[in-house]
N, C-alpha and C positions, 0 to 999 in steps of 0.2 A: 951285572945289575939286572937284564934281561930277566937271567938263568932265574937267579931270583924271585922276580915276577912273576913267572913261570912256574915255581915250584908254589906261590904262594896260593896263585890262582888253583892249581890242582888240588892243593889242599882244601879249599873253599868248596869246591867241587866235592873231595869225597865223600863217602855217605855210605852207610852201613847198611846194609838190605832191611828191607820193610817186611815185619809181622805178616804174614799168610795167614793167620787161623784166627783172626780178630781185626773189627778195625781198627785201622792207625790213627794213634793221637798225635794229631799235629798242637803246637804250641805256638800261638803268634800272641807278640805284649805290644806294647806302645801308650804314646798319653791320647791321643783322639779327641782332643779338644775340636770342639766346633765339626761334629761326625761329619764328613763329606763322603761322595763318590770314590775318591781317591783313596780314603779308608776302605771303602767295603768292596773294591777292586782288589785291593790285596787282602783281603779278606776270602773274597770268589777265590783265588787264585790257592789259599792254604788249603780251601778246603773241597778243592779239584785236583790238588795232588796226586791223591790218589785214588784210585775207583770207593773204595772204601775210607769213610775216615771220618774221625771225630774232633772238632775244630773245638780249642780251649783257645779262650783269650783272656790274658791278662792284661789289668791297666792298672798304673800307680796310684799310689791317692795325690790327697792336693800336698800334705806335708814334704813326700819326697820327692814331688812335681815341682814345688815352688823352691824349692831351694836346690835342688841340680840343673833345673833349667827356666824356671821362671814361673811368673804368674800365668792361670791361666784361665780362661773368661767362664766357662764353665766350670763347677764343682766335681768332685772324685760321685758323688750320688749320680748329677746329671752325666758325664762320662760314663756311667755305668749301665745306666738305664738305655741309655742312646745302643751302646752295643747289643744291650740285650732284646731289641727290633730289627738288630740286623740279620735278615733270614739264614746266611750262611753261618751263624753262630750257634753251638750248640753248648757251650757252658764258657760264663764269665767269672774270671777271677782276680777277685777284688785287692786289691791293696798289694797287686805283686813288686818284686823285688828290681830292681834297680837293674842290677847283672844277674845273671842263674846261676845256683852253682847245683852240685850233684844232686847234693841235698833233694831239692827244687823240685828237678827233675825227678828223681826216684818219687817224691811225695805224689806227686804227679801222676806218674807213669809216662812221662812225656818219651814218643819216640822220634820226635823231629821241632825244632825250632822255625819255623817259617819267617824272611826278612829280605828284604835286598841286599846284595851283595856287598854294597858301598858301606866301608869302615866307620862306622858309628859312633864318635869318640865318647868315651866315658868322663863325664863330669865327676865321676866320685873319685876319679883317680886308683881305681880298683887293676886297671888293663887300658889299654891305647885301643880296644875295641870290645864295644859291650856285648858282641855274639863270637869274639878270642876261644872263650873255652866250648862252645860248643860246635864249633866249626872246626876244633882241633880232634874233637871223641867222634866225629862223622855224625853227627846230629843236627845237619844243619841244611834245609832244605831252602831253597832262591826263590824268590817270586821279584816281581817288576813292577816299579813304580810308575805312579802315573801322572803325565809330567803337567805340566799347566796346572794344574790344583796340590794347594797345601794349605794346611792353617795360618802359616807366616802369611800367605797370600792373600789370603781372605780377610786377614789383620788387617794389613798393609792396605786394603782397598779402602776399609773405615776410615783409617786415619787418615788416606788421601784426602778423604771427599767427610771428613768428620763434621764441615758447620754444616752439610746438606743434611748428613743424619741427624746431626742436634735440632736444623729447623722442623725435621720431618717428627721425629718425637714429638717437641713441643709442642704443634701442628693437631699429635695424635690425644692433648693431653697432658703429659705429663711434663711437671715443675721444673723452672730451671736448677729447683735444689736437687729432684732426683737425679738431672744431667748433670749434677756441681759444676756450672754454669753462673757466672756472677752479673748481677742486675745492668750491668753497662753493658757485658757480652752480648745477652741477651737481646737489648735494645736494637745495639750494631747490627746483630746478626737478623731481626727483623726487618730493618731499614731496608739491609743489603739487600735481602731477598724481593720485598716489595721493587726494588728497582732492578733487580734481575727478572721478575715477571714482567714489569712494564718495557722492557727492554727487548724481551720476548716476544710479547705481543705487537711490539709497532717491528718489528722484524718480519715478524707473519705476515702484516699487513704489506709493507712492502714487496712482498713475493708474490702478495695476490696482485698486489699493482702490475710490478715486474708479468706478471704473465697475462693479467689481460693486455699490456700491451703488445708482447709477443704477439697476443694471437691477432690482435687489429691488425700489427705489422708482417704476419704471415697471411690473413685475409687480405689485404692492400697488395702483396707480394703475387698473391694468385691472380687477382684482378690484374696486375701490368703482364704476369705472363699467358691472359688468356688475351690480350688486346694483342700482345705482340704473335703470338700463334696464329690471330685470323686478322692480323692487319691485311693482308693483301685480299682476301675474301670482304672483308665491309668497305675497304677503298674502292675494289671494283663494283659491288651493286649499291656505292655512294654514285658512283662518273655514271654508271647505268642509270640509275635512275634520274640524274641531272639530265642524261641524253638525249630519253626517252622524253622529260619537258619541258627540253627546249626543240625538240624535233618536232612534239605538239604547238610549242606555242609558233614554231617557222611554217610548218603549213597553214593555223589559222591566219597569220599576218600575208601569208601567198593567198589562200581565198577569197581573203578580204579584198586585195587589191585586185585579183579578177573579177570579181564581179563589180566591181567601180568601174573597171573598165568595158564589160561585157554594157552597164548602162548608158557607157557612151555613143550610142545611136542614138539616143534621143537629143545630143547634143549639151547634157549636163551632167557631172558626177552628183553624187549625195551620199551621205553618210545616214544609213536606217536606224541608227542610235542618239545620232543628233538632235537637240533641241533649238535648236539655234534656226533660223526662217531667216535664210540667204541663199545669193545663189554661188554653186560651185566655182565658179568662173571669177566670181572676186575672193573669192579664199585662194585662188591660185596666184591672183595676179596681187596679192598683199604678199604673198613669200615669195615672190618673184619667180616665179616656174610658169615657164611658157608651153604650154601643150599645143600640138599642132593633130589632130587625131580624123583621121580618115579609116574607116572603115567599108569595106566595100560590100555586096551584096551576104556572101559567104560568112562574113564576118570576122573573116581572118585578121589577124595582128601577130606583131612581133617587136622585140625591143631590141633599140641600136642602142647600145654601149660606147660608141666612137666618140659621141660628142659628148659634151655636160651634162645636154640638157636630153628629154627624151620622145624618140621620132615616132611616129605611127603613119604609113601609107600602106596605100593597098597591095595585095597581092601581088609580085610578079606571075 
């Protein structure tokens, strides 16, 4: 079975030496419905064959289109015209045959068939491969298809998404009779779409939502990680600065009571803020604090701690 394989493939492969003293007529056909890239790729490709050459394409009309392989959305005029803008084409021919046979070719002067390799089946029932006989005389040159693009495909994508193109037509213009589109369809497929855009839009909105929150909760986020970066730097010049005024406000309260005591030589405290017209000596003995205060020439003092209450004598 291999062996087979093998001999079929080299068959496909042989090919009969190319014209020297003129250029080569390559012959590629096809239907080319709805022209794409993937058309005029294998188009580049016939007509790089070879250093020299003259690219003939043949396409079918719609008659023998629509009945071996189907309807197809463009006409055999427009199919025709489409090739004939394709740069690498240098003569289209019109209303070609189904299968080739010698005939074809001789009328032609065709000295190579250009196609992909993969067996082609014949709808007419002619051969189990519609490029059989020219791949059998060595006339049959390979080119490569290209994959992700075909007209199936590009069909295929319409009908997927067909009520967006029906709304989009409408939209542009034109009747639900040119879409033959019936007055109910029509309505529905307004409806739908009206609630497919509103549906849209509060979609947006919520993303704009969605991200200004992000960003408050990445702003909020950068704020707890710069507190915790210099927590120890603003705790310490918080205790710093509580230090420094309470360290102020314990010296003026130590001032203060020095010099209350520095005026007891005269035998009375007083308070220089006061408004009050009393003498010291009963504000002491209404809080019960007994001052016993002896100062001696020098004016020395000092304070005992031992008792409750507190002592003043002279110098030793």
């Amino acid at each position: 079975m291999e062996d087979d394989d093998h001999k079929e493939h080299k068959q496909t492969l042989w090919m009969l030496d190319p014209p020297t003293d003129r250029p080569v007529r390559v012959y590629a056909d096809g239907i080319y419905d709805l022209f794409h890239f993937g058309h005029a790729r294998s188009l580049e490709q016939a007509k790089k064959s070879f250093p020299n050459t003259y690219l003939l394409v043949g396409c079918c009309n719609d008659e023998v289109t629509h009945s071996l392989k189907g309807k197809t959305v463009m006409t055999d005029t427009e199919r025709y015209e489409s090739l004939r803008h394709c740069k690498w084409v240098d003569e289209v021919i019109p209303d070609a045959p189904w299968v080739m046979d010698q005939e074809f070719i001789d009328k032609h002067r065709i000295d190579y068939v250009a196609h992909d390799s993969l067996p082609y089946a014949d709808a007419s029932g002619a051969a189990n491969d519609v490029y059989e006989f020219v791949k059998s005389i060595g006339r049959f040159k390979e080119t490569k298809r290209t994959e992700g693009i075909s007209t199936s495909d590009i069909i295929m994508r319409i009908v997927k998404d067909y009520n967006n193109y029906v709304m989009r037509n409408l939209d542009r213009g034109y009747s639900r009779r040119d879409l033959g589109v019936s007055y109910v369809k029509e309505k529905r497929l307004r409806v739908n779409m009206s609630l497919k855009k509103w549906h849209e839009k509060v979609k947006k909105q919520q993303e704009k939502v969605e991200e200004k929150i992000n960003t408050v909760a990445k702003s909020a986020g950068m704020n707890h990680n710069l507190w915790v970066e210099n927590a120890d730097r603003l705790v310490a010049g918080f205790l710093e600065m509580f230090e420094e005024g309470f360290h102020k406000m314990g010296t003026a309260i130590r001032d203060r009571i020095q010099v209350q005591l520095m005026r007891g030589n005269s035998g009375e405290l007083t308070y220089e803020d006061s408004d009050d017209d009393y003498h010291d000596d009963d504000y002491y003995d209404d809080v019960d604090v007994d001052f016993d205060v002896n100062v001696d020439d020098d004016e020395e003092y000092y304070y005992d701690y031992s008792a409750d209450e507190e002592v003043y004598s002279d110098s030793q």
